[in-house]
N, C-alpha and C positions, 0 to 999 in steps of 0.2 A: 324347905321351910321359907317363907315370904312373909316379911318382914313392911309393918304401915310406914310410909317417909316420915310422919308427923311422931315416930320414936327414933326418927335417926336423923336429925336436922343436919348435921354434918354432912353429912354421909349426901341427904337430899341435895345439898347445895350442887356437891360436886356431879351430880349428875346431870344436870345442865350442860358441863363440860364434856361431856361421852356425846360421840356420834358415831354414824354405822361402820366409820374406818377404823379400825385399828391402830391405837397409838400407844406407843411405850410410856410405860411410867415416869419415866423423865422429864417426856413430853407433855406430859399431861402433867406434871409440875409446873414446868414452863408458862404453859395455857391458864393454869387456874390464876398463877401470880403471885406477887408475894403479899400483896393488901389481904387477896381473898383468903390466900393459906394461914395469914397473921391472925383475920377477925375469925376464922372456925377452928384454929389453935393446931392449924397443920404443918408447923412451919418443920418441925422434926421429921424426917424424909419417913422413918419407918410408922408415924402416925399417920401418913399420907396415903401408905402402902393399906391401912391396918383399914383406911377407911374404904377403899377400893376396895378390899374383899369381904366389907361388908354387906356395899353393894352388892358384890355378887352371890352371898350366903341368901341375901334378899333374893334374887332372878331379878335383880333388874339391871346388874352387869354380866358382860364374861368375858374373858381372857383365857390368851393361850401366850406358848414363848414363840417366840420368832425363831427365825433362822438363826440368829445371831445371840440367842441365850435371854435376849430381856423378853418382858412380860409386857405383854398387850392389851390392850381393854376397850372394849366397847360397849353401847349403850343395847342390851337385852331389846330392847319396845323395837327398835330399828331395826339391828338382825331381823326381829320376828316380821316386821313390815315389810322388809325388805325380800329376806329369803324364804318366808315360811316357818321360823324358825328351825329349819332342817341345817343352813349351809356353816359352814364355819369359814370365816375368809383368810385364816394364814395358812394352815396346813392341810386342811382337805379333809382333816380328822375331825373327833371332839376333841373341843378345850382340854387341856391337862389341866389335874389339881396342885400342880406344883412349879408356883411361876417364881423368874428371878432377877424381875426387871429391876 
C-alpha cells in the first residue's frame, strides 16, 4: 500500500533524513534533531518510531535489525537507484517486519 507524502507531512519531512546507508533509529534521532523533532511533534522516542514505519507502510523506507538487535532504516528511492531494488545491505536477506531499534 503507497501512501501520497502530501497525507503524511510528518512522516515527509523525515525522509529527507534517510539515505541509502543504513542507520539505526537512534541515529536517525540524533540527525533529525531536536528543533526538527520539536516542530513535527516527535520528540517522544516511540512517535519517532511510529513515524519511520510509516514511511515504510508507504515503500518509501525499509529497514531490517542489525547484528546487534536495533532497527535500521533507509531511504526506499536509493536502495532502488542504487541496487535495483533487489539488494538489502545489512543481512543479505529481506528486511524483517519486526524491528527493535
Amino acid at each position: 500500500m503507497r501512501v501520497a507524502l502530501g497525507r503524511m507531512p510528518r512522516q515527509s519531512e523525515l525522509l529527507a533524513f534517510l539515505t541509502s546507508d543504513p542507520t539505526s533509529t537512534s541515529e536517525l534521532y540524533e540527525r533529525v534533531g531536536y528543533t526538527t523533532l520539536t516542530r513535527l511533534g516527535l520528540i517522544p522516542y516511540p512517535e519517532f518510531r511510529q513515524a519511520l514505519a510509516k514511511l515504510a507502510a508507504a515503500g518509501l523506507a525499509e529497514h531490517d535489525t542489525a547484528d546487534d538487535g536495533s532497527t535500521v532504516w533507509w531511504a526506499a528511492h536509493e536502495l532502488a537507484q542504487r541496487r535495483g531494488a533487489r539488494g538489502f545491505p545489512c543481512t543479505g536477506g529481506a528486511p524483517s517486519s519486526a524491528g527493535r531499534g
